[in-house]
PAGUBA-518601 format. One line per 10 residues: number of its first residue (from 0); their letters; for each residue x, y, z of C-alpha. Coordinates in steps of 0.02 Angstrom, whole numbers. Example, Ala and Ser with C-alpha at 12.3 -4.5 7.8 and 13.67 -1.06 7.14 Angstrom:
<rs>
0	AS	615:-225:390  684:-53:357
</rs>
This chain:
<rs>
0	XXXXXXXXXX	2264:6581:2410  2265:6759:2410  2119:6861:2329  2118:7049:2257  1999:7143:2185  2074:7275:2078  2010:7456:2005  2098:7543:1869  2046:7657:1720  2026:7584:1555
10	XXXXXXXXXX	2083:7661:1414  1988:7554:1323  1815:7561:1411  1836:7751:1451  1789:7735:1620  1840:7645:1792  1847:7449:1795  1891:7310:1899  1943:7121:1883  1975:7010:2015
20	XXXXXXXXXX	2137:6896:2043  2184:6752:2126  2368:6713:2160  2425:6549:2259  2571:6619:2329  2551:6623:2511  2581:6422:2537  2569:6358:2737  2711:6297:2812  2640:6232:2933
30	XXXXXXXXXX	2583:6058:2844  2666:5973:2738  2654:6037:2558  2764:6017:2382  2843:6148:2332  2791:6237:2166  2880:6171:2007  2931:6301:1895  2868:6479:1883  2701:6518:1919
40	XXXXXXXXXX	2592:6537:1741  2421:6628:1713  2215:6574:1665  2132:6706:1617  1944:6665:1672  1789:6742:1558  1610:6741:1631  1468:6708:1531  1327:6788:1471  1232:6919:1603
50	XXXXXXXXXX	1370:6848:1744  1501:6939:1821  1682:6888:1857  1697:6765:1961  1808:6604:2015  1744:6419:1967  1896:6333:1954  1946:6208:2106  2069:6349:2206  2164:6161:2247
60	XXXXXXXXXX	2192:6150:2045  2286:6302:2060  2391:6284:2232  2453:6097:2150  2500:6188:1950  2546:6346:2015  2436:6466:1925  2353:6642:1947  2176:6676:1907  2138:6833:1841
70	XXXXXXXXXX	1946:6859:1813  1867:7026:1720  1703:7088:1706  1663:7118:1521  1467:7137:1544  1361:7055:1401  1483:7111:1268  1561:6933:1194  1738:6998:1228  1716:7104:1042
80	XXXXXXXXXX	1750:7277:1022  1597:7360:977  1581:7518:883  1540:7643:1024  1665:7749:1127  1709:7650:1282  1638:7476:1216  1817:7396:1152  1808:7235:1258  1917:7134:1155
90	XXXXXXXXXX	2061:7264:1173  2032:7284:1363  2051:7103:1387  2194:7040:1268  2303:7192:1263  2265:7314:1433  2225:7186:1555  2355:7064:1482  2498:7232:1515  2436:7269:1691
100	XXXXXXXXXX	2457:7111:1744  2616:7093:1660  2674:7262:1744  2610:7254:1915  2632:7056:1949  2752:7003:1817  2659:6868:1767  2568:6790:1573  2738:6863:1507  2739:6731:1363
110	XXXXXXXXXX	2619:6626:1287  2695:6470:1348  2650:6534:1522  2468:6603:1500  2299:6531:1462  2138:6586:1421  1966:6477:1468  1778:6525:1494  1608:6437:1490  1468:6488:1350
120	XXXXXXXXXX	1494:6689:1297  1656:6675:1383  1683:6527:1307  1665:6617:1132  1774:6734:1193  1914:6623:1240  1942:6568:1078  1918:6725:990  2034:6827:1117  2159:6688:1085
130	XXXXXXXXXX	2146:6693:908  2165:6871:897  2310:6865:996  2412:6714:970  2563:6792:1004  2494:6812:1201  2401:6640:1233  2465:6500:1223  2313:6383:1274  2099:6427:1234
140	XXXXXXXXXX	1997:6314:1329  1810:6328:1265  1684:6260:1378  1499:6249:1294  1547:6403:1172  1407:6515:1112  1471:6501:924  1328:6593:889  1404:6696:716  1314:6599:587
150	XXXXXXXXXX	1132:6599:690  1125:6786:703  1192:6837:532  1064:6914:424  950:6957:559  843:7120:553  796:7247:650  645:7208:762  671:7030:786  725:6922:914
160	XXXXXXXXXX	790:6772:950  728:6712:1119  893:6765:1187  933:6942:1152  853:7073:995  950:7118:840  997:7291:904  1095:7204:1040  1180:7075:934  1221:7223:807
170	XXXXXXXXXX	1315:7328:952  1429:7166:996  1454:7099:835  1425:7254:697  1340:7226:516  1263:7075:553  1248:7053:336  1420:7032:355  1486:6989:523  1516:6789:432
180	XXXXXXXXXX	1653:6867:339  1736:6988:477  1854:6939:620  1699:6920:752  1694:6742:667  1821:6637:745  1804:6543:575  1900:6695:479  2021:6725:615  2088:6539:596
190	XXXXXXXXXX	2082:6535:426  2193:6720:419  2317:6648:539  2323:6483:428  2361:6623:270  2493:6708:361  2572:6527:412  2568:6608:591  2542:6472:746  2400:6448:809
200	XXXXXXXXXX	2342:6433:1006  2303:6261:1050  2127:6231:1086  2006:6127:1197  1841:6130:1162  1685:6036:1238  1502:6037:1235  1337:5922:1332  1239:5826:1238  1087:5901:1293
210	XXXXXXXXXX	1169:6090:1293  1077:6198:1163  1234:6252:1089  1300:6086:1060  1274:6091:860  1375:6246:832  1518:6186:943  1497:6019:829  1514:6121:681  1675:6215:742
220	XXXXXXXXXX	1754:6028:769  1702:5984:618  1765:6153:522  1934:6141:615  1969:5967:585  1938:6012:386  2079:6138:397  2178:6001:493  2204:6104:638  2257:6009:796
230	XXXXXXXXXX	2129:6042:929  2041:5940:1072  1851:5904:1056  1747:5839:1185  1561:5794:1210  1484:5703:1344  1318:5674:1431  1264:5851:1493  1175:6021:1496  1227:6221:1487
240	XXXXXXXXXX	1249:6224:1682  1395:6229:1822  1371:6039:1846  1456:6020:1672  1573:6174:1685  1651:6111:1847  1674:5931:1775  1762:5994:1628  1855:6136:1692  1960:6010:1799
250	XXXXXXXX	2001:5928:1631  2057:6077:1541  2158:6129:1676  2240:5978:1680  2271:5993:1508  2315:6183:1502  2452:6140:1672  2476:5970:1687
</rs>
């Protein structure tokens, strides 16, 4: 497995960046081994909320599919562009970082061939990123999503939700009177792509029983099985922790490059 660790200027962020990249492309010959079918596809890996990029999938997963990892930092910014100069996270992910990649390793060239998965805010952003750009992703896997539109909207300045205070949900997510109604809801993004009769990413999505979140993630089943949209839903015994996150991320990559 070989690792990098890339800078380059964002055009998006304003500023210097990094991401980090796994690539299983330097396979022993010295035991036996099977050789790679077809071309080698892309995961694109999202962090959660205060991590950092990072790699949690099995790096054996990857050697036996044949797929890159590429990781980015995003900070706490749920993968949205926010109004500020130098905050446009959502474009620095699905469009820049997709085009580097592209350009420098010639890989997630079609959607067929790259993925998108990540575990609570990255989770959220997995499906919005792949929403907003169908035409990229192929595959959104969702691990214990922090589908957290409809619990912030309306809130006011000065309060606080045990998590984070209205002036920091307001910089990710904008009005929050209206952010129900605006593309930061992954709810309006499906139901615009369902307008336009454009397709849709498939999607994986799972929750713990015992995770906080698991009643929004419920609620996106239930809202996407309304609209008949073919999707995978799964719930199982389980908390917002890496002992769920590596159980299910197997799955999902199974499913993503199986």
């Amino acid at each position: 497995m070989a690792y990098f660790r890339i800078e380059y200027f964002s055009n998006a962020l304003h500023r210097m960046t990094s991401f980090e990249m796994l690539i299983p492309n330097d396979i022993r010959t010295d035991i036996p081994h099977q050789e790679p079918a077809g071309p080698m596809r892309t995961l694109f890996l999202l962090h959660g909320y205060t991590g950092k990029a990072g790699n949690w999938v099995p790096e054996e997963l990857a050697q036996q599919y044949n797929f890159a990892i590429v990781m980015p930092t995003a900070e706490n910014s749920f993968y949205l562009n926010g109004e500020a100069t130098g905050r446009a996270y959502q474009s620095m992910l699905g469009e820049e970082l997709v085009d580097y990649v592209r350009k420098t390793f010639g890989l997630a060239c079609r959607p067929e061939d790259t993925c998108i998965a990540g575990m609570s805010m990255g989770g959220f952003g997995a499906l919005h990123t792949a929403l907003a750009y169908p035409e990229r992703f192929g595959k959104a896997g969702a691990l214990s999503s922090a589908l957290i539109v409809h619990g912030i909207a309306g809130m006011k300045p000065g309060q606080d939700n045990g998590m984070a205070n209205y002036e920091y949900y307001r910089e990710c997510f904008g009005d929050l009177e209206t952010v129900e109604q605006r593309d930061c809801n992954p709810e309006v993004q499906v139901r615009r792509l369902l307008a336009a009769g454009k397709k849709l990413p498939e999607m994986y999505l799972c929750c713990g029983t015992e995770d906080f979140l698991i009643e929004p993630n419920r609620a996106m089943h239930r809202f996407l099985t309304e609209l008949n949209v073919p999707h995978e839903y799964r719930e199982s015994p389980g908390q917002h922790d890496m002992r769920f996150w590596s159980e299910y991320i197997v799955k999902i990559v199974r499913w993503m490059f199986g």
